[in-house]
C-alpha positions as CSV (number, residue, x, y, z in Angstrom):
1,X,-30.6,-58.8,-5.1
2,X,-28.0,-57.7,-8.0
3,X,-30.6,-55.2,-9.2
4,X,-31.0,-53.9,-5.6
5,X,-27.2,-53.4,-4.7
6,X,-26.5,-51.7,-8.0
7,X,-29.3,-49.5,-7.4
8,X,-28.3,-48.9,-3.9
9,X,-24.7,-48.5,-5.2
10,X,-25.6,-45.3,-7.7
11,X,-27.9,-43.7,-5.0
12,X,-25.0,-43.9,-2.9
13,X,-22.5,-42.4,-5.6
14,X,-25.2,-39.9,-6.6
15,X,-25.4,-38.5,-3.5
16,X,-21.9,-38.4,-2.7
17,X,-22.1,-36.5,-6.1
18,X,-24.5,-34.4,-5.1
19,X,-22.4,-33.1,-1.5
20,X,-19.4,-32.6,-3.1
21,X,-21.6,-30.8,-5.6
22,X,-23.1,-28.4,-2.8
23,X,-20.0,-28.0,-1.3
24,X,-17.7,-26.8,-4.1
25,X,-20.4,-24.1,-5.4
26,X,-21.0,-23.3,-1.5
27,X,-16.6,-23.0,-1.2
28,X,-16.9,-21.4,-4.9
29,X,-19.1,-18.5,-3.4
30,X,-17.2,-17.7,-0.4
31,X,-13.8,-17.5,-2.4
32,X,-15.3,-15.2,-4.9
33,X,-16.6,-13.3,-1.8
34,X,-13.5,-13.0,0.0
35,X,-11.6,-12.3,-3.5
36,X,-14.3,-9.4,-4.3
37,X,-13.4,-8.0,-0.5
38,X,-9.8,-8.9,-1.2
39,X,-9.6,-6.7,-4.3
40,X,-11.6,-3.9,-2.6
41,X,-9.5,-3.8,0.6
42,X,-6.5,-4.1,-1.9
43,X,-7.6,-1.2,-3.8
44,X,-8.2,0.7,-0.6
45,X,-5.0,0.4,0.5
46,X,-3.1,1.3,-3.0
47,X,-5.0,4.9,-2.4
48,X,-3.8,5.0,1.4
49,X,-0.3,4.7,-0.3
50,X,-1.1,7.0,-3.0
51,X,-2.2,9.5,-0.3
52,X,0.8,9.1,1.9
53,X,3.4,9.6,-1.3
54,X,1.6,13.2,-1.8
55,X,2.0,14.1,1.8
56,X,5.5,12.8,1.7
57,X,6.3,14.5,-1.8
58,X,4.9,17.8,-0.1
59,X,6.5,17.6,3.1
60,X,10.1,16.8,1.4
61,X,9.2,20.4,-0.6
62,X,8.5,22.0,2.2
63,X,11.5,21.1,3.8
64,X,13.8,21.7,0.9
65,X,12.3,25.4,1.1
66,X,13.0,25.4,4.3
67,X,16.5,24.6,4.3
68,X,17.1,26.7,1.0
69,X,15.7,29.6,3.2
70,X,17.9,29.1,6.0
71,X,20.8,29.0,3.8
72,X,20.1,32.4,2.3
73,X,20.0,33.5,5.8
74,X,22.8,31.6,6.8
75,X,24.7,33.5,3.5
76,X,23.8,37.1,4.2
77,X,24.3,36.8,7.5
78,X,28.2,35.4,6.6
79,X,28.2,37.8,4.1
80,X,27.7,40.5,7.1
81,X,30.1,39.4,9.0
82,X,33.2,38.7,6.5
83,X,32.0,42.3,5.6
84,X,32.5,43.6,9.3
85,X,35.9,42.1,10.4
86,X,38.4,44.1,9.2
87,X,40.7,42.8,6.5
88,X,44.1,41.3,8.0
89,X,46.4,42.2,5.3
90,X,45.6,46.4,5.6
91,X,47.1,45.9,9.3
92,X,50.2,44.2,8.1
C-alpha cells in the first residue's frame, strides 16, 4: 500500500512537473515573441522620430529664410522711406 502511494505520490509530482514545465516554455515563447515585436515596433518608431526631426529641422530653415527675407524687405523698404521724407532740421 506504501509502495503504491509513494508511487502514486511522484506520478502526481511529476506531472505537476511536467505542466508547469509546458507552461513556462509555452509563456517563455510568447514573451520572446512579443519582445522581438516589441523591439521591432520600438525601432519603427525611433525612425518615425528621426523622420519628423528632419522635417522639423527643415521647416525651422525654411522659416528662418523666410523671415530673414522679409526683413531685408522690411529694411529697404525703411530705407526708402527715411530716404523720401524730407529731413526736419533743413526746414528749421
Amino acid at each position: 500500500m506504501q509502495n503504491l502511494l509513494l508511487l502514486l505520490l511522484s506520478l502526481t509530482f511529476t506531472v505537476v512537473l511536467a505542466v508547469i514545465g509546458y507552461f513556462l516554455r509555452t509563456v517563455h515563447i510568447e514573451v520572446k515573441s512579443f519582445i522581438k515585436e516589441l523591439t521591432a515596433y520600438t525601432s519603427h518608431l525611433k525612425q518615425l522620430i528621426v523622420g519628423i526631426q528632419t522635417q522639423i529641422d527643415k521647416g525651422i530653415e525654411a522659416d528662418i529664410v523666410e523671415i530673414k527675407a522679409d526683413i531685408k524687405t522690411l529694411y529697404r523698404s525703411t530705407a526708402r522711406l527715411t530716404e523720401n521724407q524730407p529731413n526736419p532740421k533743413s526746414n528749421g
